[in-house]
N, C-alpha and C positions, 0 to 999 in steps of 0.2 A: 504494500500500500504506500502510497504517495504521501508526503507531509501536510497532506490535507482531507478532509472528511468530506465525502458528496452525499448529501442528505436529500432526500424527498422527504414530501407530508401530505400525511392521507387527511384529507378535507380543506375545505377553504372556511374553518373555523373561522368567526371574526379574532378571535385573540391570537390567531397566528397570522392573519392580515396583517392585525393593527400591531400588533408586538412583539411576537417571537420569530416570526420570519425575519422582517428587516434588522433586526438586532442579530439575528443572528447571521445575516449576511454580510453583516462589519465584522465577522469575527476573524481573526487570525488563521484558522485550520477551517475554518468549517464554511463548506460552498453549498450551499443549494441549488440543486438544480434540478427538481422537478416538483410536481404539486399535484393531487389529483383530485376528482370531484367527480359525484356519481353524473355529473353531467357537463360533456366537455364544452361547450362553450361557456359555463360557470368556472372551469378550472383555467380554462383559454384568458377570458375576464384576467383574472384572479394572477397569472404567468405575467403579462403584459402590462399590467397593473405595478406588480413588482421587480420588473427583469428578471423571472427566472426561462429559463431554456424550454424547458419542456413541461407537457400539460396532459394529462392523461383522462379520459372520461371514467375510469372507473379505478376501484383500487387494486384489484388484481390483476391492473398492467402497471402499473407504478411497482408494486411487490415483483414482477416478473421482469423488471429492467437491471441488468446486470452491471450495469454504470453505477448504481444506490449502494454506497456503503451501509446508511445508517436512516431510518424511520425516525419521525417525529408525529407524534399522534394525539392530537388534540381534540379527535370527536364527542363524543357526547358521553357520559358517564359507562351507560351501559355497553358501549362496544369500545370501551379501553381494552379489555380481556380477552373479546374474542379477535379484534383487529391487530394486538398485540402477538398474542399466539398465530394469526397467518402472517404476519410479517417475522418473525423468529424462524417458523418452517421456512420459506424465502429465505433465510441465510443473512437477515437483516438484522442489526445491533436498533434497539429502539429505548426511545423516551417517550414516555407518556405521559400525559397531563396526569394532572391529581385531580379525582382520588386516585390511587393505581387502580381501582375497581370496586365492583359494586356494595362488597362485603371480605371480608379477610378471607373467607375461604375461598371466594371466585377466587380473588388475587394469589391464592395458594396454587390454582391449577398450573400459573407463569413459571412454578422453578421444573417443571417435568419440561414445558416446553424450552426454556432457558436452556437447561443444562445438557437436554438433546442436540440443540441449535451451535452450542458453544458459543453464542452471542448474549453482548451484554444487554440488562434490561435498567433503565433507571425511572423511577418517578420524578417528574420537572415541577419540584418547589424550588422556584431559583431563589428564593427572598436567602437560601443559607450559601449563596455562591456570591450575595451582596458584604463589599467589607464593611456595612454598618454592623452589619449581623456579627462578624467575623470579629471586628475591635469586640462586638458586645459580651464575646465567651471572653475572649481574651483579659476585659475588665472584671470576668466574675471570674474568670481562674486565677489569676492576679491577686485576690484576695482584697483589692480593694475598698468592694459593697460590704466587707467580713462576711458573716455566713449569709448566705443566699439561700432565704428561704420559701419567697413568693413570687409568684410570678401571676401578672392581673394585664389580662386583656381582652377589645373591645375590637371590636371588626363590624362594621355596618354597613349597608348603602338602599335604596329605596327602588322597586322592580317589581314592576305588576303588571306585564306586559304576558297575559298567556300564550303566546307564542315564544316565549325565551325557555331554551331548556331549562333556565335552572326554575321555572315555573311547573314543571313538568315531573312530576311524582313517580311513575312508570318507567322513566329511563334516568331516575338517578338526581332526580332534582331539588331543589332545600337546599338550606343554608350551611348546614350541618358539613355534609360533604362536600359544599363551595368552598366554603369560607372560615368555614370550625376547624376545617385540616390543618388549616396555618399555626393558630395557637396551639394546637395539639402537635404536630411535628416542632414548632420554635422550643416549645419550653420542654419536650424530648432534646432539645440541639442544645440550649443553655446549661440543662443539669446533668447532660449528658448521662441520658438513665429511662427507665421505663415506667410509667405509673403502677403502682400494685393495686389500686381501687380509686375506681369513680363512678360518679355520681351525675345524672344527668336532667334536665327538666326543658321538656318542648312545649312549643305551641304552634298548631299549622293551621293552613289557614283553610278558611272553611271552602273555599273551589277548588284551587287547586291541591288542597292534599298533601302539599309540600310544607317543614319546619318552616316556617319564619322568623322565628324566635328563640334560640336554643342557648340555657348557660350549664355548663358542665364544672364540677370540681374534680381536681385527679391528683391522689395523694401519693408521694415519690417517698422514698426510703427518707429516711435520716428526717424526717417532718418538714420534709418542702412540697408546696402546693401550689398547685395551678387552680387561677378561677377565671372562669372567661365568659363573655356573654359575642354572638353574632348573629347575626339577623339582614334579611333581604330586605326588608321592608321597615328602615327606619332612617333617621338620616344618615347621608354616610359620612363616616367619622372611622380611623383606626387609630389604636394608639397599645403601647406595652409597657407596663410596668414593670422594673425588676428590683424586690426588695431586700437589701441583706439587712444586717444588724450594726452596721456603719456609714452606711449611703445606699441611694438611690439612684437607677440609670433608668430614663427614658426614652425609648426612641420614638421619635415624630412621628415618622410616615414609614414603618415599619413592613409594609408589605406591598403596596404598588408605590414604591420609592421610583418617581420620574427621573428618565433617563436623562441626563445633560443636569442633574442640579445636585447641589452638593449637600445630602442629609446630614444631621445634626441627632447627634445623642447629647443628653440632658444627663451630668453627673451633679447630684445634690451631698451635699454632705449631712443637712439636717437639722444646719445650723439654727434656722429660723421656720415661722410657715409662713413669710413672705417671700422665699427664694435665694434669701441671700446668703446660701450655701452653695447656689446654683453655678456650674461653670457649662458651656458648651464647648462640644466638640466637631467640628463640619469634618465628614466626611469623602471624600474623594468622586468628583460626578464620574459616574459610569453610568450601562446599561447593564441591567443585572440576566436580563436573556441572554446579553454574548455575552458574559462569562461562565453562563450556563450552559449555553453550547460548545462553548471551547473549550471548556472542561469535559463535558463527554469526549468529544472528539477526541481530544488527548489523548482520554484511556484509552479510545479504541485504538489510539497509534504508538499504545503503548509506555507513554512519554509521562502521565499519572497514574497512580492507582485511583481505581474506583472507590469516590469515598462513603457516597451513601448507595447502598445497592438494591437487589428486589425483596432482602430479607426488611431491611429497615422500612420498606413503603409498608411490608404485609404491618408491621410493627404498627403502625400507624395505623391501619383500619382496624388494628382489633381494636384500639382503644373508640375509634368510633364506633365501632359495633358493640361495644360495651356501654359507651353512653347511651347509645339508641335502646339498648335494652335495659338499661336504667330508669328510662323516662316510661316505659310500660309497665315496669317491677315498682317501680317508686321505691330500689332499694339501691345499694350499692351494688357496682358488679367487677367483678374481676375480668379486666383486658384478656 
């Protein structure tokens, strides 16, 4: 293989339109060059749109083009798993949108086809390939915050459009699995660890059927906890709390951190509760898609190791599959 990665992507997802294509077409290693869509002049659009090369009307000529090192697969909830699994037979290394799948156990079926394929699989939460994120372990491994024991976070935005998948209950739609994945994978990334029990409580809405409102607590070894509240339907707002037993780190815009602008963590000392322990830290403008993709890429060129892989995404739906069956039990559940 050449010192660069040629990727396709099965759909003309808006979020790989609007963001992870062109970011990832600035990347270092990694080229795009094809795109497909169950209907070619949607994928033709879509090519032409973005300069990529070729355009394919369906996905099983995109999977059969021997040019495609690596998949990028941003469809709709429910065919993560099974578009996954035919692009791994194809001989393709793939990224998939999060969630990796519908339920932990769907997402279990991906390490038979994985380790048949010998191709890698990763789940695309890029927010942990951002160096805000990246200073942000670094300040709680540091010892800075002293013990680090809370983590409190809010993810919102307002969507009541019943044609948007994430309106759509049947193929995987709610808040939960949009948007709940983030805090659930960040504060797995921060305390570097797994929840031993959580706790869940929904509330969906009455047509479409999907959570609109979901806050979960998830208690970690050594008495650190995670409490988060996300929702499609309110206004939208993100933000992260991280509390130790000596300071406090904030980060602003924690998960759609805009490409070209320089985000800022918030370290408090505690001095006061009008701020004036408060210092800022601006972090470095990038795009956190192409570092996302260029870090796949890598691994497949062998130049990184794989840091989060398809065990770590399953790691992650079980804790969702545990808050979703929390909020039915009304009790705690074990990931």
């Amino acid at each position: 293989m050449s010192g660069t990665v040629t990727w396709g992507v099965l759909s003309t997802a808006k979020i790989g339109l609007e963001k992870v294509i062109p970011a990832m077409m600035r990347g270092e290693v990694s080229q795009v060059a094809a795109i497909a869509s169950r209907d070619l002049n949607t994928a033709r659009t879509a090519a032409d749109q973005l300069g990529i090369a070729k355009a394919y009307g369906s996905y099983e000529e995109l999977l059969a083009d021997p040019d495609i090192d690596a998949i990028y697969n941003p469809l709709p909830n429910h065919l993560h798993v099974p578009w996954t699994i035919k692009a791994l037979q194809a001989g393709k290394h793939v990224l998939c949108e999060k969630p990796i799948g519908m339920t932990a156990d769907e997402a279990q079926t991906l390490i038979a086809a994985r380790d048949a394929s010998g191709k890698r699989v990763a789940e695309a939460f890029m927010v942990r390939y951002h160096p805000q994120w990246r200073r942000a372990r670094e300040i709680v491994a540091s010892g800075q915050l002293g013990d680090v024991r809370a983590i409190q976070t809010l993810f919102s935005y307002f969507n009541v459009d019943p044609s948007n998948v994430r309106n759509q209950a049947d193929i995987g739609g709610g808040g939960l699995l949009d948007i709940g994945c983030y805090a659930v994978a960040t504060a797995r990334y921060i305390f570097s660890g797994e929840p031993q029990w959580v706790i869940g409580l929904i509330e969906r809405d009455p047509a479409f059927g999907t959570d609109r409102l979901a806050s979960g607590l998830a208690a970690f070894s050594e008495g650190r906890q995670l409490a988060f509240t996300c929702s499609t339907q309110l206004v939208p707002y993100q933000r992260v709390q991280i509390l130790g037993t000596k300071g406090r780190l904030e980060i602003e815009i924690p998960f759609n951190a805009p490409p070209g602008y320089g985000c800022s963590l918030l370290l408090d000392t505690g001095a006061d509760l009008k701020g004036g322990g408060i210092t800022r830290e601006t972090v470095a403008e990038c795009d956190q898609y192409t570092l996302q993709g260029d870090a796949f890429s890598r691994m497949i060129l062998g130049e990184e190791p794989q840091e989060f892989g398809l065990e770590d995404a399953i790691s992650n739906m079980r804790v969702l599959d545990a808050l979703t069956r929390s909020a039915h039990s009304s009790r705690w559940e074990k990931p």
